[in-house]
N, C-alpha and C positions, 0 to 999 in steps of 0.2 A: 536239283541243285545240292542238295544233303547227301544225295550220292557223291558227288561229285567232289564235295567238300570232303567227307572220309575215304574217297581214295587219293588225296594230297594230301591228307593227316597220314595216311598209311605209308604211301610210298615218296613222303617228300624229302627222309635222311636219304633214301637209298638212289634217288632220280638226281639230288646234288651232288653223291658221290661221284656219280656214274659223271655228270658232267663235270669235275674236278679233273678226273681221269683225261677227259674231251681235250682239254685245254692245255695241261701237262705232257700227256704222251703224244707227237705225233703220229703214234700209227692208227690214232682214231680221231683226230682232229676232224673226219669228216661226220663224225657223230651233230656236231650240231646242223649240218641242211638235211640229216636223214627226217626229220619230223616234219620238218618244211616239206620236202620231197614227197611224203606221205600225206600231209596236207593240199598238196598241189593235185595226186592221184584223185581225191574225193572233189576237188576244186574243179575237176576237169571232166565230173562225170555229174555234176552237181543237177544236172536235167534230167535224169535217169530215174534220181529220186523220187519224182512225181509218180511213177510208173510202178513203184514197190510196195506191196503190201506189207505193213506193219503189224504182225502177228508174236508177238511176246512168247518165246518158245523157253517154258520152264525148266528145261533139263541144263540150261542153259547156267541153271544157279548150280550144279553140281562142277561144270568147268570152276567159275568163280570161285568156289571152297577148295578145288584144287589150285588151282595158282595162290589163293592165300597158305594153304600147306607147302606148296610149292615154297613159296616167302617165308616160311616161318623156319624151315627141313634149312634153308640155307642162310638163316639169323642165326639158330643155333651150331650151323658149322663153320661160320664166319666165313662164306662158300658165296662173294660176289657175283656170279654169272648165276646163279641159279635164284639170286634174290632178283637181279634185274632184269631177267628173262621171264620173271613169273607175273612180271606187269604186264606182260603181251598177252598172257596165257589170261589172266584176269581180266585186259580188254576185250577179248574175244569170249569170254563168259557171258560178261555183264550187254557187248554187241545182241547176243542173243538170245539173253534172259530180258531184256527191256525191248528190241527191236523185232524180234526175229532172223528166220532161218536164210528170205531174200536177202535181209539186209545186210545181215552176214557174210555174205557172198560177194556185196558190193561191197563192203569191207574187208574183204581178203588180202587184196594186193596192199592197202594199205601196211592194215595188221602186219602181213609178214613184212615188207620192207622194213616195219621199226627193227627187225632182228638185226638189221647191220647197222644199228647205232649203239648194239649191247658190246662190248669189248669182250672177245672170246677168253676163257683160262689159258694162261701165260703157259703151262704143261703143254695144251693144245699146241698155242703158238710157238712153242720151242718145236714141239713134232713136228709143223708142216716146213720153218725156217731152216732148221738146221741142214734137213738135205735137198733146200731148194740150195744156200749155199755154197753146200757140197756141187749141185749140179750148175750151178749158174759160173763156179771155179774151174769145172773142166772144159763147157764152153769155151769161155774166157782163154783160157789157155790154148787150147786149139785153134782157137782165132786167131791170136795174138804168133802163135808160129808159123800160120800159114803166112803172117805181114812180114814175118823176117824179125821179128821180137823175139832176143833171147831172153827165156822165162823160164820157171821152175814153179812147182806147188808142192805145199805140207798142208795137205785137209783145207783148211778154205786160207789159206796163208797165199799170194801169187810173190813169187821172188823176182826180185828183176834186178840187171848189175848194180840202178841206182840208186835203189827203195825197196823197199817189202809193201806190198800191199795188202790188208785184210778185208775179203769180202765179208763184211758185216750184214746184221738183218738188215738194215736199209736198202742194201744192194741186191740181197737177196730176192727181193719181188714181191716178200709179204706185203709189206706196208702199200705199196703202190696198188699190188693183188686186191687186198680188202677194201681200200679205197675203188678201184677199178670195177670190179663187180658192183659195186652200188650205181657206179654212173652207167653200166652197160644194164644191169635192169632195168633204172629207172626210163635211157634210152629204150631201150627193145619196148619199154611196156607201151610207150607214146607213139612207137610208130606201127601203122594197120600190115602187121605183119601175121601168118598161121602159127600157133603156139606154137611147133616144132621150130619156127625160123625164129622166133624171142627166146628159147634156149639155147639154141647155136648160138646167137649170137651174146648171150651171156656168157655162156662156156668160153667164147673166144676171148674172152676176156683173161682168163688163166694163163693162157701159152701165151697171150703178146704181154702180160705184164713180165713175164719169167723174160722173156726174149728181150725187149724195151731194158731191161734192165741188166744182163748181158752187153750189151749192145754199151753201156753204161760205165762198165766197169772195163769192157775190151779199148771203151775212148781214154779211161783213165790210167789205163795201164800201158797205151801206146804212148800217150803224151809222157806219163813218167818217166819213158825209157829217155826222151830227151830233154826234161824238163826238172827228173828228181820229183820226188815227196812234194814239192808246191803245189800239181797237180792234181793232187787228191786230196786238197785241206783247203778251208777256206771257201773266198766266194766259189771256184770251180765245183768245185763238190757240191755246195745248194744249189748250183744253177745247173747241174748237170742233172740233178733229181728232179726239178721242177719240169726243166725240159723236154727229161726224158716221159715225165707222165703226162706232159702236154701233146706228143710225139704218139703216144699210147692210146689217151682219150681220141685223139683228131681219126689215128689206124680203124678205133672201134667205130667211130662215125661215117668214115668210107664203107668200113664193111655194112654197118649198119643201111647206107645209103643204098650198097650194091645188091641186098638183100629187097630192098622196099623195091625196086628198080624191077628184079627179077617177078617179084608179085606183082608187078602191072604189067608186065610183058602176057605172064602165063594170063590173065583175063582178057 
């Protein structure tokens, strides 16, 4: 319990930052079911436990003192991601300086799933957005003239006779992207698939959110053409986001399904 107490003394300015962020930015708004979700992993293996040797593996206090350096390297450089990433690094210390090395193991998948409720560096996030895009605009464009849509592009600008359109990070696929991988982990990890088919089927998560969201910006730039700028403001716009990663999630579950399918065929 004294443990427990001083690691919420320690990391309690930095854990309500972090959910400040949760609330304000939506491209991490799914920060608050990642801990649930990580709850749910241990929840769902919870008989397992019975089964684990609990052996207190000491080296395990040397993680701990790193993830506290960890936290302290980025208090003094007012370096967010490195403070809130060093509570993961410090859960899996103290995992295996109090439990040990099995338990650790059962705590894996946990521990790492909290990684997608830390909100990446904005630096980061510009490098992966900017040339999704870039790519999600020349799509777009390609589509939209194969339908007979006269259209132009300046970098992520889409021109059309009766509006301009700017593919924004929104459209770009991060947002959806980051969200997206958490539900195709969390999916792959719950269904009895070979670890090589729960990585495909994580990774497919990348190209359908890029695509999904494509797909997004190609609806809103056709409808512009007869519609004008109404099209892309407003309820349309929330409802084409939402839909589109409802569109996104439902693809990862088919494929998801077509993969479990294939593993009862081969037995």
């Amino acid at each position: 319990m004294l443990v427990l107490l001083l690691l919420t003394g320690v990391y309690y300015a930095v854990v309500a930052d972090m959910v400040s962020q949760w609330y304000e930015d939506p491209n991490y708004s799914h920060g608050f079911i990642v801990p649930l979700v990580a709850g749910y992993f241990v929840y769902q293996r919870r008989h397992d436990v019975a089964g684990l040797t609990l052996d207190p593996w000491w080296p395990g206090l040397f993680i701990i003192l790193l993830g506290l350096a960890q936290l302290s390297i980025g208090w003094l450089g007012i370096e967010f991601f490195t403070m809130r990433s060093s509570l993961i690094v410090t859960l899996g210390g103290m995992t295996l300086y109090f439990f040990g090395r099995q338990f650790f193991a059962f705590m894996f998948l946990p521990l790492c799933y909290l990684c997608f409720m830390v909100p990446i560096p904005y630096i980061v996030y510009d490098m992966i957005a900017f040339p999704l895009k870039l790519f999600v605009t020349r799509i777009s464009i390609a589509a939209l003239k194969l339908m007979g849509v006269v259209v132009m592009h300046e970098g992520n600008v889409i021109l059309l006779p009766m509006t301009t359109l700017e593919v924004a990070d929104a459209c770009s696929g991060i947002r959806s992207l980051i969200s997206l991988l958490a539900v195709a982990v969390a999916f792959a990890s719950c269904l009895k698939l070979s670890w090589r088919k729960k990585v495909l089927l994580a990774s497919l998560a990348i190209p359908v959110a890029i695509l999904a969201n494509a797909l997004r910006v190609i609806g809103t730039g056709a409808l512009a053409q007869y519609w004008g700028a109404r099209a892309a403001e407003g309820f349309f716009h929330e409802f084409a986001g939402m839909a589109v990663f409802v569109v996104a999630v439902l693809v990862l579950v088919a494929m998801g399904s077509w993969l479990a399918r294939g593993t009862q065929g081969a037995r």
